[in-house]
C-alpha positions in Angstrom: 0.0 0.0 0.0 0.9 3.8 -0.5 2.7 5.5 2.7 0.8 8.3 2.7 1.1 9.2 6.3 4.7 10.6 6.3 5.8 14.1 5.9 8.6 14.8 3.4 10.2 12.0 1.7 7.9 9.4 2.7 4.9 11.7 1.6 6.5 12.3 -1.5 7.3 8.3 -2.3 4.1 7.5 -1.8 2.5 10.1 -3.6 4.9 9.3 -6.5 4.0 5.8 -6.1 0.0 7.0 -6.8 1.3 9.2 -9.7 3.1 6.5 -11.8 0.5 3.7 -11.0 -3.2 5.7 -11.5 -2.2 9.1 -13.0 0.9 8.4 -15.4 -0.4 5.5 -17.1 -3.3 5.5 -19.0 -6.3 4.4 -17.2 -6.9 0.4 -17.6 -9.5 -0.8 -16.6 -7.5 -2.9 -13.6 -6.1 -0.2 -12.2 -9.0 2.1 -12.2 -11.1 -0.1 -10.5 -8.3 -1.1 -7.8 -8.0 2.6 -7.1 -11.8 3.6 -7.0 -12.0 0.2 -4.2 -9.2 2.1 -2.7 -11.7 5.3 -2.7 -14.6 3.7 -1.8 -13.2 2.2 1.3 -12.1 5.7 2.0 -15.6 7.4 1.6 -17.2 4.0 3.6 -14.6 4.6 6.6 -15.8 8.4 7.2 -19.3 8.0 6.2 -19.6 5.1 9.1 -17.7 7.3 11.4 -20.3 10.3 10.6 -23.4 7.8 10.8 -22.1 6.9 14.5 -22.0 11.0 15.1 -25.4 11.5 13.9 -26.7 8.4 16.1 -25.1 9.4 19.0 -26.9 13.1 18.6 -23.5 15.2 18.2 -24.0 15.4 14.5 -27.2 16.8 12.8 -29.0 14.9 10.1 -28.1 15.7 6.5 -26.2 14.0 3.4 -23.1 12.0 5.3 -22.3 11.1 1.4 -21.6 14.7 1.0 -19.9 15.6 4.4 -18.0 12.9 3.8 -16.5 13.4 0.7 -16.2 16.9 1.3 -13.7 15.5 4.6 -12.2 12.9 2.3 -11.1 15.9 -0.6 -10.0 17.9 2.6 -7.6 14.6 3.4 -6.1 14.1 0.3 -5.2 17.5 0.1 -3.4 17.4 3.3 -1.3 14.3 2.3 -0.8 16.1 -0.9 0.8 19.3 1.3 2.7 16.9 3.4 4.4 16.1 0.2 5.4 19.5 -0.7 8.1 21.7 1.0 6.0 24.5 3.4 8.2 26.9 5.6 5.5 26.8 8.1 4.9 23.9 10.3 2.8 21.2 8.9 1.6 19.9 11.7 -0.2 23.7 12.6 -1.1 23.9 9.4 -2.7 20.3 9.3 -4.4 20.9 12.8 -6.1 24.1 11.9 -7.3 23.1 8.5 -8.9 19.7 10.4 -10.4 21.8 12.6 -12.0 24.2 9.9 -13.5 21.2 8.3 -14.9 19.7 10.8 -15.9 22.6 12.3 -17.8 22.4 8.9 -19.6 19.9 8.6 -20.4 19.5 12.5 -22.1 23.3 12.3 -24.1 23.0 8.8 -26.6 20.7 7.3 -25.2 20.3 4.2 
């Protein structure tokens, strides 16, 4: 599987490793479906986590499809960033765009 969980190096080997298998290439259709499983278990993981929110009360009802590919885009984005060089902290960075998003989605209906 793809390290996507480092900073630097590691984030930039694994996002290299996406690049040359889904993006360079073109599309099969093998590899598209292995990474759309890939995304789907992605969208599944957060979309659980926000159905166990909205059971418990601490989330309101509304499209958890949405919110959570809304939270998914914010993610991949992040890993992207972790990849790049920043000459702020990434952790701050990281920790105060997390908080705008959920902040987000745990304050609107959409």
């Amino acid at each position: 599987m793809f390290a996507l969980a480092g900073v630097g190096e590691q984030a930039r080997a694994g996002w290299g490793q996406i690049f040359k298998t889904y993006i360079e290439p073109e599309p099969t259709d093998e590899n598209r479906a292995a990474y759309l499983a890939i995304e789907r278990e992605a969208q599944r993981r957060v979309e659980h986590w926000l159905t166990v929110l909205s059971n418990e009360g601490n989330l309101a009802e509304g499209d958890n499809r949405r919110r959570a590919r809304f939270l998914v885009t914010v993610l991949n984005g992040l890993t992207i960033a972790r990849a790049r060089p920043s000459d702020e902290s990434i952790l701050t960075t990281e920790t105060e765009t997390l908080h705008a998003a959920v902040d987000h989605v745990l304050n609107s209906r959409i």
